[in-house]
C-alpha positions as a printed Julia matrix, in Angstrom:
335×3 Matrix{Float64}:
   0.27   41.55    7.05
  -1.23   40.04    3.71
   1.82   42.15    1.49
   3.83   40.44    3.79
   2.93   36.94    3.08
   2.25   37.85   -0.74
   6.04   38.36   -1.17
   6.57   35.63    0.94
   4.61   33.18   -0.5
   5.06   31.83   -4.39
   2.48   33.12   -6.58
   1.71   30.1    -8.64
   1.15   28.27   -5.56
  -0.86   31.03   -3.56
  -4.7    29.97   -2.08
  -6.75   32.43   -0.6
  -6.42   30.64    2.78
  -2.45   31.08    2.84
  -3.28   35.05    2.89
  -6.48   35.23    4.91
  -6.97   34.18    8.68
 -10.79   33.07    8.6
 -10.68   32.32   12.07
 -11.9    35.42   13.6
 -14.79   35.62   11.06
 -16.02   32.33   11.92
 -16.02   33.28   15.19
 -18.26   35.97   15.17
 -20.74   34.34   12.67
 -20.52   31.12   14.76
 -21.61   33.33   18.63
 -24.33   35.13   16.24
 -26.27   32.15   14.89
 -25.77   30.34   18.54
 -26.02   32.92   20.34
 -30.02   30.9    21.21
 -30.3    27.54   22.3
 -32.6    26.89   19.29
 -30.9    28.08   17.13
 -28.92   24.95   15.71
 -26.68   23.78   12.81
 -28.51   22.11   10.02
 -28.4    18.54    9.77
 -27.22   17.94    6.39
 -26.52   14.11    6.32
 -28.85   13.65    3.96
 -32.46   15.13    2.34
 -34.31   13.65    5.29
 -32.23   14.65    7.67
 -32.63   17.9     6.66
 -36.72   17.92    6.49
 -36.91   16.28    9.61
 -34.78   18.88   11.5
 -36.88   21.93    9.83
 -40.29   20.07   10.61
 -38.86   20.05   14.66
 -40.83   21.11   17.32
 -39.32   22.0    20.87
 -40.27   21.93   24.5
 -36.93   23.03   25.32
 -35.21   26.32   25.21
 -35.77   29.7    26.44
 -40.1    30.01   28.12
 -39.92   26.23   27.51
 -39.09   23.1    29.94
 -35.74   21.71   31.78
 -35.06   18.55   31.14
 -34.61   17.93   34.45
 -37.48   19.5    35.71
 -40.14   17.95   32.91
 -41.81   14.84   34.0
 -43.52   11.86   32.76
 -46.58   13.61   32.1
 -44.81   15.97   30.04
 -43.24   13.41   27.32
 -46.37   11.1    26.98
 -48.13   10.56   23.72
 -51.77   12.76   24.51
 -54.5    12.1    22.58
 -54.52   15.51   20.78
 -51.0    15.11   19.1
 -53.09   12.92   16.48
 -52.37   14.33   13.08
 -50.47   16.99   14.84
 -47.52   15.82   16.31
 -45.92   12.35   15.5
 -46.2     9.59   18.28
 -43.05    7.86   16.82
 -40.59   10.2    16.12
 -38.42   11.4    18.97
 -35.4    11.05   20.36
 -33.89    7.79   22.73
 -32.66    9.89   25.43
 -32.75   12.4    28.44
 -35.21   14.26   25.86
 -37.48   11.62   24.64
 -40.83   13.59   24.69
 -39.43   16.6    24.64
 -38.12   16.99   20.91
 -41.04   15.84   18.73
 -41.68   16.3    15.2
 -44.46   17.66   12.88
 -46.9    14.85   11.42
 -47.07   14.75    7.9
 -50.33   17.34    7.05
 -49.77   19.19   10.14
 -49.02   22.87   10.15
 -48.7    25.72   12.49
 -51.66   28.81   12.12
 -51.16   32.14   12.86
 -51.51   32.03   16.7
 -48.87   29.12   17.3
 -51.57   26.41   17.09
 -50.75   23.35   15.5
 -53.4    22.39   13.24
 -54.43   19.1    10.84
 -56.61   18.79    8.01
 -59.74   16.89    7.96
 -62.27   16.21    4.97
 -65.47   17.18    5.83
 -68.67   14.61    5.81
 -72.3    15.73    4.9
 -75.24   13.26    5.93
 -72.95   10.27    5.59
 -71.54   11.52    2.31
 -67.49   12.23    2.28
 -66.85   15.66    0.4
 -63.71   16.95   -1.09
 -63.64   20.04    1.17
 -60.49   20.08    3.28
 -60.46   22.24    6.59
 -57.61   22.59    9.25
 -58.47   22.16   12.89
 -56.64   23.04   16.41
 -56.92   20.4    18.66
 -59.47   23.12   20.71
 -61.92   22.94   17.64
 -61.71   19.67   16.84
 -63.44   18.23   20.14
 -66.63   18.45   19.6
 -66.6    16.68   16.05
 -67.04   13.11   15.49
 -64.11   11.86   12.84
 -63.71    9.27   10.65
 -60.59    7.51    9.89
 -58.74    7.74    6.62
 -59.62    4.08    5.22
 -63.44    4.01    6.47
 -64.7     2.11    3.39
 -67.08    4.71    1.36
 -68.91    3.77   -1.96
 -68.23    5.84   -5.6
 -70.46    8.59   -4.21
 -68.48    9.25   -0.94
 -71.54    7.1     1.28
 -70.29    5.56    4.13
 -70.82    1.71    3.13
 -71.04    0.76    6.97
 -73.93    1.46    8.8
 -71.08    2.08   11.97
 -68.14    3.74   11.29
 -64.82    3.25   13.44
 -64.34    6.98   14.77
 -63.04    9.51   17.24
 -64.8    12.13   19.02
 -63.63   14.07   22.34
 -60.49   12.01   21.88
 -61.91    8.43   22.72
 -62.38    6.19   20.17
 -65.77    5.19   19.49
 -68.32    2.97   16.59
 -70.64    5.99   15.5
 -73.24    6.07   13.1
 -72.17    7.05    9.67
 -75.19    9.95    9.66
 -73.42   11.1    13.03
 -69.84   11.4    11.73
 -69.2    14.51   10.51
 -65.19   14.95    9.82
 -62.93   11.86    8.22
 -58.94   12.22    8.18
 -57.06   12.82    4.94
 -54.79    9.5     4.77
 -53.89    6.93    6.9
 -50.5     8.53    7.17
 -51.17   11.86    8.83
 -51.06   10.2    12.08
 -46.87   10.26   11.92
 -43.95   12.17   10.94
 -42.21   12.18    7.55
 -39.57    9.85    8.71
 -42.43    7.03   10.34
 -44.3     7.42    6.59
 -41.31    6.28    5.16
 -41.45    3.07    6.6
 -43.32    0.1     4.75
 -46.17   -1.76    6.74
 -45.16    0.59    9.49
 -48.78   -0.53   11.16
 -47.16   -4.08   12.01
 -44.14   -2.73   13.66
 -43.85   -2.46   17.3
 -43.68    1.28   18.32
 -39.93    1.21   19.99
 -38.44   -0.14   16.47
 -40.3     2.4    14.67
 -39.08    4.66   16.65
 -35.63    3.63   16.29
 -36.14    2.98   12.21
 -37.46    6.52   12.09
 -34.27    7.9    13.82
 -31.6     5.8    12.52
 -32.87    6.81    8.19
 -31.69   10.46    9.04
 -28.15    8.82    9.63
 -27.93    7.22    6.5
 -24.64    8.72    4.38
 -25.27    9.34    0.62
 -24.04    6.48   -1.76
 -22.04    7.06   -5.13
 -24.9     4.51   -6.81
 -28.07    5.24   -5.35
 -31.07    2.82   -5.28
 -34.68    3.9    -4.48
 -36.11    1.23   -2.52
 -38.07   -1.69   -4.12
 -40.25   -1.58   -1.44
 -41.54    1.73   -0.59
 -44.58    3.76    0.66
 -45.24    6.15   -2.01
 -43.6     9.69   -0.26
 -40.3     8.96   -1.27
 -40.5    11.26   -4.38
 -42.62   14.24   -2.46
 -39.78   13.83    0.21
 -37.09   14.29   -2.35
 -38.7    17.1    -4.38
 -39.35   19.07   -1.37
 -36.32   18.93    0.64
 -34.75   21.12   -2.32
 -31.68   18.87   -3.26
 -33.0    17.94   -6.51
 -33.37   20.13   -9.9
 -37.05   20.93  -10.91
 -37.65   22.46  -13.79
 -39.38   26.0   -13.85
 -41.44   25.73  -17.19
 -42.64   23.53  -19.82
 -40.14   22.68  -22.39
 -37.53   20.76  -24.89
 -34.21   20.22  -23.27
 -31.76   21.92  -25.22
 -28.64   20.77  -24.16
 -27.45   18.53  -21.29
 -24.16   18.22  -19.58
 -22.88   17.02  -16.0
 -23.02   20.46  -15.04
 -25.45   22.69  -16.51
 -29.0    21.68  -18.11
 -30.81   24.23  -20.78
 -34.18   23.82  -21.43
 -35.88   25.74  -24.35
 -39.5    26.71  -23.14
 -42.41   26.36  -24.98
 -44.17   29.44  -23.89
 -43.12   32.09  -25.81
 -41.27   35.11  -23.53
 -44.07   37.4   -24.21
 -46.86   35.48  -22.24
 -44.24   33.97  -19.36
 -43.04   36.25  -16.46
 -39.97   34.82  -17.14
 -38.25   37.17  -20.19
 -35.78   34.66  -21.4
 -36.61   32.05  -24.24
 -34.42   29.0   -22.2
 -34.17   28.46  -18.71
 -30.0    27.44  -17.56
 -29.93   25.53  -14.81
 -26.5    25.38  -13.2
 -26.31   22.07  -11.56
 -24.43   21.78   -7.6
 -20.91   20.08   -8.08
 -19.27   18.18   -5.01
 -20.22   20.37   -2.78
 -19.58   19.98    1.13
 -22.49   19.66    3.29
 -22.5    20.64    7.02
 -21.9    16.95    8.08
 -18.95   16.45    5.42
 -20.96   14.59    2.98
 -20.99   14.95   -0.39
 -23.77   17.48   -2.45
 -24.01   16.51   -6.13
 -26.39   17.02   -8.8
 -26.85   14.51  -11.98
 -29.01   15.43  -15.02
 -31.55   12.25  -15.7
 -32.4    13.83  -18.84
 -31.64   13.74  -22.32
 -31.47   16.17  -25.13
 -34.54   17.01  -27.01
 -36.93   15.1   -23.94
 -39.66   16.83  -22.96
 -39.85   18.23  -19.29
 -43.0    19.61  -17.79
 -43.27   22.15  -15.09
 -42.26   20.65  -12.13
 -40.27   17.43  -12.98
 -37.34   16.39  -11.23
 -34.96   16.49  -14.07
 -31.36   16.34  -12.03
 -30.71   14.06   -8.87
 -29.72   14.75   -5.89
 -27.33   13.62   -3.19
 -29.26   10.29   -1.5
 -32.04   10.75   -4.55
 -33.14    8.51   -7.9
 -34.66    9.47  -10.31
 -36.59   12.22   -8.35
 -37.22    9.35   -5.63
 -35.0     9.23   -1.71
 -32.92    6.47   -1.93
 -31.43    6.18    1.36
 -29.97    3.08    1.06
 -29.53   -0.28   -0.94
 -31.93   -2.76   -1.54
 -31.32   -6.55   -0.55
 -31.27   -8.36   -3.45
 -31.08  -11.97   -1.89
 -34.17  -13.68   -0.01
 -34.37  -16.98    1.52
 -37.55  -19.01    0.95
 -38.85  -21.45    2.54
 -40.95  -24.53    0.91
């Protein structure tokens, strides 16, 4: 059948798709990866869209709930989901409760647990030892929050501290406290820390705000907000659409599609054999909602790039930071 539309077609004009039907393949890869009811297709709207639907947790699908069968009870905020599981983030409709997402330090241990970090406090004094606790373990301690004012040694300053223990909160003793949160932030989800003065909001619009950022389509001229929180870069870095670079090093050459940076460890001593390291940058790709995937270098020959930096942009990214939107550049003020 393909001879017979190679001779029928003109080759100058030929495309793979005139000779191959990639129907049936679709097909079978499409019943494979859905053949579960979790199993979904990646929202790909932009780099928080993406995060947010890998960080999802589910009360749905196969050994879980019904919608229709899961009550109130079910989809209420418990005291336990703190630092765990956001109170914020979750969808508007028949599965509000059910869908959640994963707060910000949260992660899940080897028995399915979801776990959160806390700092751990010795006779009043705030260490720098950070342990994960289940919500099981975490009962019988008496914890701090985040912003309990401490002096340069880590002492509580406050002879009663503003705490939680056996989820109620509760004014303990500072001698009597003996866990303190991480940040003020590991309460919510990525998408709720992305919101500025989120603390004065009321919990519906937050809600909505946190929803409505993973809609936002990717501008041609990006701007990172003016006001932000301070996760925007860690966000954009770690949802992989950006360029990092591998090793320390001198940028060689630079164009729109392909950065080479000359490293300054010699091959010898790096696990890495090669003298440069070529980074081939994505070009106008297609993501899985239609939206545009593109990579810019923000780098010029002969800078100097450390291990780590951001040194290409993203789709929705700049200058290493998400930039979902566009500021407002006009105010009215009153006098």
């Amino acid at each position: 059948a393909i001879k017979e539309r190679m001779s029928l077609q003109e080759i100058e004009t030929l495309m793979p798709h005139d000779l191959i039907n990639a129907k049936p393949v679709t097909a079978v890869i499409k019943e494979f990866f859905g053949s579960s009811q979790l199993s979904q297709f990646m929202d790909q709207t932009n780099p928080l869209s993406e995060v947010t639907h890998k960080r999802r947790l589910s009360a749905l699908g196969p050994g879980g709930l019904t919608r229709e069968r899961a009550g109130f009870e079910v989809r209420d905020v418990h005291p336990t989901h703190y630092g765990r599981i956001c109170p914020i983030e979750t969808p508007e409709g028949p599965n509000i409760g059910l869908i959640a997402s994963l707060s910000t330090y949260a992660r899940v241990n080897e028995f399915g647990f979801v776990e959160t970090p806390y700092r751990k406090v010795d006779a009043g004094v705030v260490t720098t030892d950070v342990a994960f606790y289940s919500a099981l373990e975490e009962e019988k301690h008496t914890i701090a929050q985040a912003n309990a004012e401490t002096d340069k040694k880590g002492k509580f300053v406050n002879a009663l501290v503003s705490s939680r223990r056996g989820g109620e909160f509760v004014q303990a003793r500072a001698e009597d406290v003996d866990l303190m949160d991480v940040s003020p932030n590991q309460l919510v989800s990525v998408a709720a820390s992305l919101i500025p003065f989120l603390e004065n909001d009321d919990a519906n619009r937050a809600l909505m705000g946190s929803n409505m950022q993973r809609q936002a389509v990717p501008l041609l001229r990006t701007a990172s907000p003016l006001v932000g929180t301070g996760i925007e870069a860690i966000v954009a870095r770690d949802s992989g659409v950006t360029c990092v670079a591998r090793r320390d090093g001198i940028v060689e050459s630079v164009d729109a599609g392909r950065i080479v940076v000359k490293a300054d460890v010699p091959a010898s001593l790096s696990d890495v054999s090669s003298e440069v390291d070529i980074y081939n940058l994505l070009k106008y790709q297609r993501s899985n909602q239609n939206t545009c995937l593109n990579q810019k270098p923000i780098i010029s020959k002969g800078d100097k790039v450390r291990k780590g930096d951001v040194i290409a942009d993203g789709p929705a990214t700049e200058t290493g930071e998400l930039a979902l939107g566009q500021n407002v550049v006009v105010a009215f003020m009153p006098w």
